[in-house]
DRENLUMNU-46919 format. One record per residue: residue number from 1; z, y, x of N, C-alpha, C in turn. Coordinates in steps of 0.1 Angstrom, whole numbers, m for minus. Atoms other than C-alpha are relative to their C-alpha. Example, Ala and Ser with C-alpha at 12.3 -4.5 7.8 and 13.67 -1.06 7.14 Angstrom:
! residues 2
1;0;m12;9;78;m45;123;0;12;9
2;0;m11;m9;71;m11;137;8;11;m8
! end
This chain:
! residues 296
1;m10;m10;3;1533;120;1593;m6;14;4
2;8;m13;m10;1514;147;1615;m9;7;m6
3;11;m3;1;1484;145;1595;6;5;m14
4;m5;m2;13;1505;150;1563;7;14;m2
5;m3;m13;0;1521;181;1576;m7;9;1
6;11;m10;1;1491;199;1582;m2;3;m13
7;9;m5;19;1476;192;1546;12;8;m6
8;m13;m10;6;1513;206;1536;m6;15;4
9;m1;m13;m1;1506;238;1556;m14;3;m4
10;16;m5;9;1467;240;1541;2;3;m12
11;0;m3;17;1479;234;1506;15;10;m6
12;m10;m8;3;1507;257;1504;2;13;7
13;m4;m15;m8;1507;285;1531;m13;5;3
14;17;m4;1;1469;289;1535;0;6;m11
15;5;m9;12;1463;300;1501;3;12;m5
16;m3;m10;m3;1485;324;1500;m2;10;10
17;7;m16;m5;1467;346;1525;m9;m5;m1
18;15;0;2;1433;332;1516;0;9;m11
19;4;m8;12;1438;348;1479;5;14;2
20;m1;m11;m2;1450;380;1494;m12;7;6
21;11;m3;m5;1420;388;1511;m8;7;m9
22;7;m12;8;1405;413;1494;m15;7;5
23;10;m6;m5;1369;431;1498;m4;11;12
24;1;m17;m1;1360;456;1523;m1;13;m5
25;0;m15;2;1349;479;1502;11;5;m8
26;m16;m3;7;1383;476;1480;11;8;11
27;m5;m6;m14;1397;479;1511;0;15;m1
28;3;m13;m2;1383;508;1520;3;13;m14
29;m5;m6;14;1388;521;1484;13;7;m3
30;m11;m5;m4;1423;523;1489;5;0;7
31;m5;m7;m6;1428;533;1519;m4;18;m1
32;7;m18;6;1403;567;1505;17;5;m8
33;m10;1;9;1429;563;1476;15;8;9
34;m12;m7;m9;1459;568;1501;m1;6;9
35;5;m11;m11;1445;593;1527;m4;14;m12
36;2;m11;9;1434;613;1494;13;6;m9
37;m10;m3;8;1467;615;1479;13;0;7
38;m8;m2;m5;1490;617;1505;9;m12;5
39;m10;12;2;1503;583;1509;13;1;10
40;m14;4;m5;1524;589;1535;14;5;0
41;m17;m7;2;1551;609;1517;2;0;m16
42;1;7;11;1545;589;1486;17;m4;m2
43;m14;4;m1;1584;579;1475;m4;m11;7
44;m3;12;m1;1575;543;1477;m15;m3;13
45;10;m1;m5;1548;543;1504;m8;m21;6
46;7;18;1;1523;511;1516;m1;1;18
47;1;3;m20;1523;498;1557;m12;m3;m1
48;12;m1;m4;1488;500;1564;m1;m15;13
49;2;11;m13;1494;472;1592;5;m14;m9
50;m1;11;12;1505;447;1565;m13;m2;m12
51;11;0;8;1484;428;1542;m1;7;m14
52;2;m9;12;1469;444;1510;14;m5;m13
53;m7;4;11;1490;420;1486;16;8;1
54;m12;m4;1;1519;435;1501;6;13;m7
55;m2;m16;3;1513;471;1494;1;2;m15
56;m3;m7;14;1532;487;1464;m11;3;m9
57;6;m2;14;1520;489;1429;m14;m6;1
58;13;4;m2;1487;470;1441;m1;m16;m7
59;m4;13;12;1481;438;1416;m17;m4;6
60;9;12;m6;1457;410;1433;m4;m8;m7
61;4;13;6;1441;381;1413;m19;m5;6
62;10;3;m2;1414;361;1426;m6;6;9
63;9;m4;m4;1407;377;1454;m2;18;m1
64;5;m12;4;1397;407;1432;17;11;m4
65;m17;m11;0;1423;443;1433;1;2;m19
66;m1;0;11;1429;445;1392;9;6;m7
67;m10;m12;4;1458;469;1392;8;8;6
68;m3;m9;m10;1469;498;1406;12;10;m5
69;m12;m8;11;1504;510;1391;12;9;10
70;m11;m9;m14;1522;541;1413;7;10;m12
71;m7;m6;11;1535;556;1379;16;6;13
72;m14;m9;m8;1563;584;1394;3;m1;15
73;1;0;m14;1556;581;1429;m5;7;11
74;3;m11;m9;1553;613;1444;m17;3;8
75;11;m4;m2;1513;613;1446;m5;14;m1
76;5;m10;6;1496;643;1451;m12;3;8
77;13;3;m6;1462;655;1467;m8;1;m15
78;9;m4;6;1431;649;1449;m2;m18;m4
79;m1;13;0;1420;615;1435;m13;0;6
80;13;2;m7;1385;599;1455;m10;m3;m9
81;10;3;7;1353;595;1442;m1;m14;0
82;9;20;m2;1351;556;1457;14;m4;m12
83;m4;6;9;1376;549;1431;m2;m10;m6
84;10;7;10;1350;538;1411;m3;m17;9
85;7;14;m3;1346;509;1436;12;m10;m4
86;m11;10;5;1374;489;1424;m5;m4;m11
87;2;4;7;1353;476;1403;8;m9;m9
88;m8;11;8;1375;449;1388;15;5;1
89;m11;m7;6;1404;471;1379;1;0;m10
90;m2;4;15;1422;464;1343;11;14;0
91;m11;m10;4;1449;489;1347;0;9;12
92;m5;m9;m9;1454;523;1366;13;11;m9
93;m13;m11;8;1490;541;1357;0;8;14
94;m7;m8;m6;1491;570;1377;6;15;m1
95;m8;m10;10;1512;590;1354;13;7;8
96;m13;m8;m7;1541;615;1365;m2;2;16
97;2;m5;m15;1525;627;1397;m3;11;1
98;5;m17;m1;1511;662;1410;m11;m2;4
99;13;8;m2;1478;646;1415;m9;17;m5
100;9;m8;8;1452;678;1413;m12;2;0
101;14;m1;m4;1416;686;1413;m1;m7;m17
102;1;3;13;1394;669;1387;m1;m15;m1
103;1;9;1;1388;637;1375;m14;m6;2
104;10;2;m3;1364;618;1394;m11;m7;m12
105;18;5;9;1326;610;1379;2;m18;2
106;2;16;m3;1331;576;1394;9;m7;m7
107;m8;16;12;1359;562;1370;m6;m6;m8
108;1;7;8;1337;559;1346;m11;m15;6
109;6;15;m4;1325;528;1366;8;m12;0
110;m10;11;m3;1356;508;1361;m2;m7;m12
111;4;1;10;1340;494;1334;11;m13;m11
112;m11;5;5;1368;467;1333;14;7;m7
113;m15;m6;1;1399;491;1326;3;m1;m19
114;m4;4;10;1419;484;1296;12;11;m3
115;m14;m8;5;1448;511;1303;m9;11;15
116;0;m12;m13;1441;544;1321;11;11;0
117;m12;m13;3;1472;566;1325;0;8;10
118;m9;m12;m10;1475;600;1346;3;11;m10
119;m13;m9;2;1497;622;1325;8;7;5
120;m9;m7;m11;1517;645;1336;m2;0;13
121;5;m5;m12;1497;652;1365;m3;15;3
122;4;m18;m2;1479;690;1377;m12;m3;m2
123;11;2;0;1448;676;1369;m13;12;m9
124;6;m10;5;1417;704;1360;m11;m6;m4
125;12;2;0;1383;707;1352;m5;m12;m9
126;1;3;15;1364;690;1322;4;m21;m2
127;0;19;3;1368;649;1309;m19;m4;3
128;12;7;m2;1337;628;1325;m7;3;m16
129;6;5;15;1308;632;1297;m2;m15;m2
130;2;14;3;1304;593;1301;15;m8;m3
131;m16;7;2;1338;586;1297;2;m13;m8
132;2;17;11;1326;561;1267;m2;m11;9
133;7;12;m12;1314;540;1295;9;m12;2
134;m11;8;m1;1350;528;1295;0;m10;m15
135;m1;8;16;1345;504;1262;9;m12;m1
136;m11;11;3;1372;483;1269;18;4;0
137;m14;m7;m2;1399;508;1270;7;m2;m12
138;m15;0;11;1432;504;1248;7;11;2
139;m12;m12;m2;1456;530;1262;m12;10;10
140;11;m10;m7;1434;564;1274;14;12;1
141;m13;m9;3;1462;589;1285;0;9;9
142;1;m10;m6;1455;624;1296;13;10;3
143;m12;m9;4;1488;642;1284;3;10;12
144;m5;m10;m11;1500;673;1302;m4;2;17
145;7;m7;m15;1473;684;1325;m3;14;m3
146;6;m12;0;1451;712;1331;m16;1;m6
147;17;1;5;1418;698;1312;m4;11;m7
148;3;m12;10;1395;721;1293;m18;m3;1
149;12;4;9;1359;720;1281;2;m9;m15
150;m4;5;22;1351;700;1246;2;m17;9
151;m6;15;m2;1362;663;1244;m15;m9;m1
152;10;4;3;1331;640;1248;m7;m10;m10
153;6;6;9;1310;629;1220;4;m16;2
154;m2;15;m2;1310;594;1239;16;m6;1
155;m12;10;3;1343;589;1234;4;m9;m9
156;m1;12;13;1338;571;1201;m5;m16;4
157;7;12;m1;1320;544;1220;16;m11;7
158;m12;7;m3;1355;532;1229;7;m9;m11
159;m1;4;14;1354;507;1200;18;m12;5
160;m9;8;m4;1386;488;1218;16;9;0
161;m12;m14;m8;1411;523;1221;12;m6;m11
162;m7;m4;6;1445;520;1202;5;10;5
163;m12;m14;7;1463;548;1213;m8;8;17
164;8;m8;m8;1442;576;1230;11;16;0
165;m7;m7;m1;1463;604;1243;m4;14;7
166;6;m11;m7;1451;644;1250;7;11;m1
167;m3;m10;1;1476;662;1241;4;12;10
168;m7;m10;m11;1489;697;1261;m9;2;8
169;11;2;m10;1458;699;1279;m8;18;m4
170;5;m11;1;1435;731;1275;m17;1;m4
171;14;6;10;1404;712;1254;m5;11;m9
172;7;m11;8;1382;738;1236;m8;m8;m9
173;12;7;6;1354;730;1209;10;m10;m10
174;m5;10;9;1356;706;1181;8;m14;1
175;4;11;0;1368;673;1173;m11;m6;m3
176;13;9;1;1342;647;1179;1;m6;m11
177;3;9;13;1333;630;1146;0;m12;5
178;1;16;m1;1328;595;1166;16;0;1
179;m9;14;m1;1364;591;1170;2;m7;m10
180;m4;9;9;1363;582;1140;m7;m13;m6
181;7;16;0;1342;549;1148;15;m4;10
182;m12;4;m7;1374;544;1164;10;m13;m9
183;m4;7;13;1385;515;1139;13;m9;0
184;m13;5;4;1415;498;1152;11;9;9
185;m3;m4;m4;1427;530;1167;19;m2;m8
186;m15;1;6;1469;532;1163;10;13;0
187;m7;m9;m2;1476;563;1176;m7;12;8
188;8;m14;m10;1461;599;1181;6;11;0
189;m11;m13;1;1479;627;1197;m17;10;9
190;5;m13;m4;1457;663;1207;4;9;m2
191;m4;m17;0;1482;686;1202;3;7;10
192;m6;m10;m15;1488;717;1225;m12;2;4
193;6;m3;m5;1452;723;1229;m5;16;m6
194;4;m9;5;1429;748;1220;m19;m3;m6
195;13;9;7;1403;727;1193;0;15;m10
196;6;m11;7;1386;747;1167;m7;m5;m11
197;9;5;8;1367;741;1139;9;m11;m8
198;m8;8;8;1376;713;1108;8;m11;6
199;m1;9;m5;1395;684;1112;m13;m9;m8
200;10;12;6;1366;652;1105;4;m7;m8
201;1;12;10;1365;635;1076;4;m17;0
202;2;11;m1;1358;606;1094;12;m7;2
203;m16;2;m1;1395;603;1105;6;m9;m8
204;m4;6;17;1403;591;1068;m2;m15;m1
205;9;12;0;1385;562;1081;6;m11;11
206;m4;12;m8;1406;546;1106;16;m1;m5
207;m10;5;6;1431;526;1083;7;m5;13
208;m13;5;m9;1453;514;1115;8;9;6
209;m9;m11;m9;1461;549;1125;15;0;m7
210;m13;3;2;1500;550;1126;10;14;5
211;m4;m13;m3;1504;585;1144;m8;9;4
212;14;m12;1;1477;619;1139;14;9;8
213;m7;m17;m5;1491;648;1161;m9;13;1
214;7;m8;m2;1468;676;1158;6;13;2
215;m10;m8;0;1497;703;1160;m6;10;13
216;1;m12;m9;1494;739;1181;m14;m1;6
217;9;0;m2;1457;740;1178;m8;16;m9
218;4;m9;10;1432;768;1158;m11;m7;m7
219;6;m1;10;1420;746;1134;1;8;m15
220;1;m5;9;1406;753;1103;m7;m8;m13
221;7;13;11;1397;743;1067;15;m8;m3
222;m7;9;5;1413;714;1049;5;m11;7
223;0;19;m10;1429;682;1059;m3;m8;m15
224;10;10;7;1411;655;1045;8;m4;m5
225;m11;5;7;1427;640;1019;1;m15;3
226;m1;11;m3;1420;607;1030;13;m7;9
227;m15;0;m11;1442;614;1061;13;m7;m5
228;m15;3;3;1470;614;1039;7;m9;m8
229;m3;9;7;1466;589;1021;m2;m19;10
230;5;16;m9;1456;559;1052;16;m5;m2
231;m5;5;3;1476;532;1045;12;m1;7
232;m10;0;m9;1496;531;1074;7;13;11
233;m5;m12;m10;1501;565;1090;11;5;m4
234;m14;m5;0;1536;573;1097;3;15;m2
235;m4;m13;m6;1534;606;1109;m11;8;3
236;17;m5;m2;1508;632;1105;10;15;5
237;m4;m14;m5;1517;669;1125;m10;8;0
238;9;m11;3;1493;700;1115;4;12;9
239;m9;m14;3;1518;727;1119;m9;10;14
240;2;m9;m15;1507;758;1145;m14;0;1
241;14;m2;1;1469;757;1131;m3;8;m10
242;8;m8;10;1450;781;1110;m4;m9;m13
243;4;8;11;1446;752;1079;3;9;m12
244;1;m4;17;1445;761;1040;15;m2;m1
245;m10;m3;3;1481;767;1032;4;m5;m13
246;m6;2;19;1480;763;993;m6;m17;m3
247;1;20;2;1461;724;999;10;m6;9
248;m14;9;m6;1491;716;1024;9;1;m8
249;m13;m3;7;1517;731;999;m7;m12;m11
250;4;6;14;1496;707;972;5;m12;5
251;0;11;m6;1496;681;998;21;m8;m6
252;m14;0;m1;1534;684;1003;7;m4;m13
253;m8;m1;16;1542;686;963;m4;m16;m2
254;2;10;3;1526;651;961;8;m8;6
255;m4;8;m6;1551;636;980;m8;m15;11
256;12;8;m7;1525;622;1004;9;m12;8
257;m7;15;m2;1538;584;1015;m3;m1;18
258;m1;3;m17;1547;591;1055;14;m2;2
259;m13;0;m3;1577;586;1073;2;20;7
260;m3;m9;m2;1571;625;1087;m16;7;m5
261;15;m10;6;1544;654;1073;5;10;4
262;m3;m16;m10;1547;685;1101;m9;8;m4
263;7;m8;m2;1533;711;1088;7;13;4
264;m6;m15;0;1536;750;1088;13;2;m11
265;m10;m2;12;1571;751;1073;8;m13;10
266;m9;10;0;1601;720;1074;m7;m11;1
267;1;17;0;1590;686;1085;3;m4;m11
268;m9;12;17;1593;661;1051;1;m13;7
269;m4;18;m8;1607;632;1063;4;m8;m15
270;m7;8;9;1615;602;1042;9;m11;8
271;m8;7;m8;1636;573;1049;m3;m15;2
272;0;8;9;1619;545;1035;m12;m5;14
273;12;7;m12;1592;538;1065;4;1;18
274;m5;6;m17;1599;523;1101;m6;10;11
275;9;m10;m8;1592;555;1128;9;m5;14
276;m9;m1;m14;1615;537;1156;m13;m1;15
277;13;m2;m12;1581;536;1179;m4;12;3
278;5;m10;m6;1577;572;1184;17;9;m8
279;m14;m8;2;1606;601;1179;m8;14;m1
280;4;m9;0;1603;638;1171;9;10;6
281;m6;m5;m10;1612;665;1197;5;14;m10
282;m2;m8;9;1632;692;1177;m2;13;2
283;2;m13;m1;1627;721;1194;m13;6;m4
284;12;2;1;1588;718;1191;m6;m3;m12
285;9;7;11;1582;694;1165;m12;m6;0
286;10;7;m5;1559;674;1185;4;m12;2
287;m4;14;2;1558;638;1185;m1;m4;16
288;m5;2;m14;1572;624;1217;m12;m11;8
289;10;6;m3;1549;606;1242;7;m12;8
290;m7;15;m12;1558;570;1258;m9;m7;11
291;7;4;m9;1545;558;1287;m2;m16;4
292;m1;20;m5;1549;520;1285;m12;m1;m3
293;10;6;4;1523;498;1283;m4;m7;m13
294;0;9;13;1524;483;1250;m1;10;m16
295;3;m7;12;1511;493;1214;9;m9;m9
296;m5;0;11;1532;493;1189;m6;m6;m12
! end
């Protein structure tokens, strides 16, 4: 009976703090992580004298730390360079914070990440040039910072992105021609910067897109005709760029098959295609941004 309750407390209460046990240098990762960002006037903050599994928004498997979700949690500070040691991280949300400085060089070592969200942070200074490095990314979501330089070539190497988010930022220079190796992309918002030059051709090329926002930019030139014809894009927004005027009014006359077509002028809405996955803000006329985790 004696020897039976032991193996009880081996095979049941042991393992639960063996699989918490986490690495030093994770460890130490986040505690950089919460000494760099203020943790301790964080809303939901972490007891440093308890174990790791316990501490908020911190996601454990195997041992290895794999997700780090403080979405709206009063972070602010700088984020760390050792970031990057978390190597076996799938998801970081840390969206709706005041998080500022830039974005460290070392993310792009999380080579696992699937979802990167800081949005609506204070965040400055340019996007990593290796940022492709992330090739397993699905959700990439900069929205409503302080970025600026050009957007990096290597971002096409992101052959896994559905829905890549830059809008409101203060991006200069062209669009990259690779995103349009972007092939089961679902959703591309960059409006609110300050891009320049054509929209790419290559655009025309990713049949899964379902929402283009290029709105309150100074492009120039044509929009691809292709654009407007991809089989599934709901919702294309131009409006508040320098474009050809008399090929958008041609565009428009063809009753081009979206559920919304923003340009310089009245939104054309129809009624006939499904837009309950994204909404349009009427003061603006910018397509609204959602922060869940899930593609549409």
């Amino acid at each position: 009976m004696v020897r039976f309750f032991y193996f009880f407390i081996l095979l049941f209460v042991l393992p639960s703090t063996i699989l918490a046990e986490v690495s030093p240098t994770e460890k130490k990762a986040l505690l950089d992580f919460y000494n760099s960002t203020n943790g301790g006037a964080w809303t939901i903050t972490w007891n440093l004298s308890s174990p790791v599994y316990s501490w908020y928004g911190v996601g454990i498997k195997d041992n290895k730390i794999v997700s780090l979700e403080l979405f709206d949690n009063h972070l602010t500070g700088t984020l760390p360079s050792s970031l990057g040691d978390l190597k076996h991280l799938k998801s970081l949300n840390l969206a709706f914070n005041e998080i500022k400085g830039g974005i460290p060089e070392g993310i792009v070592l999380l080579r696992r990440l699937t979802v990167l969200r800081l949005g609506r942070n204070k965040l400055s200074g340019e996007i990593p040039k290796n940022i492709g490095n992330l090739e397993n990314i699905e959700i990439l979501d900069f929205f409503g910072n302080s970025l600026s330089g050009n957007i990096p070539p290597s971002i096409g190497n992101m052959g896994h992105m559905k829905t890549l988010i830059l809008s409101h930022n203060s991006l200069t220079g062209i669009i990259p021609e690779e995103i349009g190796d972007m092939n089961i992309l679902v959703r591309l918002e960059m409006g609110g910067n300050e891009l320049e030059g054509e929209i790419p051709k290559k655009l025309g090329k990713i049949y899964t897109l379902k929402a283009l926002d290029l709105s309150g930019n100074s492009l120039t030139g044509e929009v691809p005709y292709r654009i407007t014809t991809l089989p599934n894009l709901d919702l294309l927004q131009i409006q508040d760029n320098n474009l050809d005027e008399l090929q958008i009014l041609a565009l428009r006359n063809k009753n081009v098959n979206m559920a919304v077509f923003d340009y310089d002028g009245k939104p054309v809405k129809t009624i006939h295609t499904d837009i309950k996955s994204f909404f349009i803000k009427t003061d603006t006329r910018m397509v609204g941004t959602g922060f869940e985790d899930v593609i549409d």
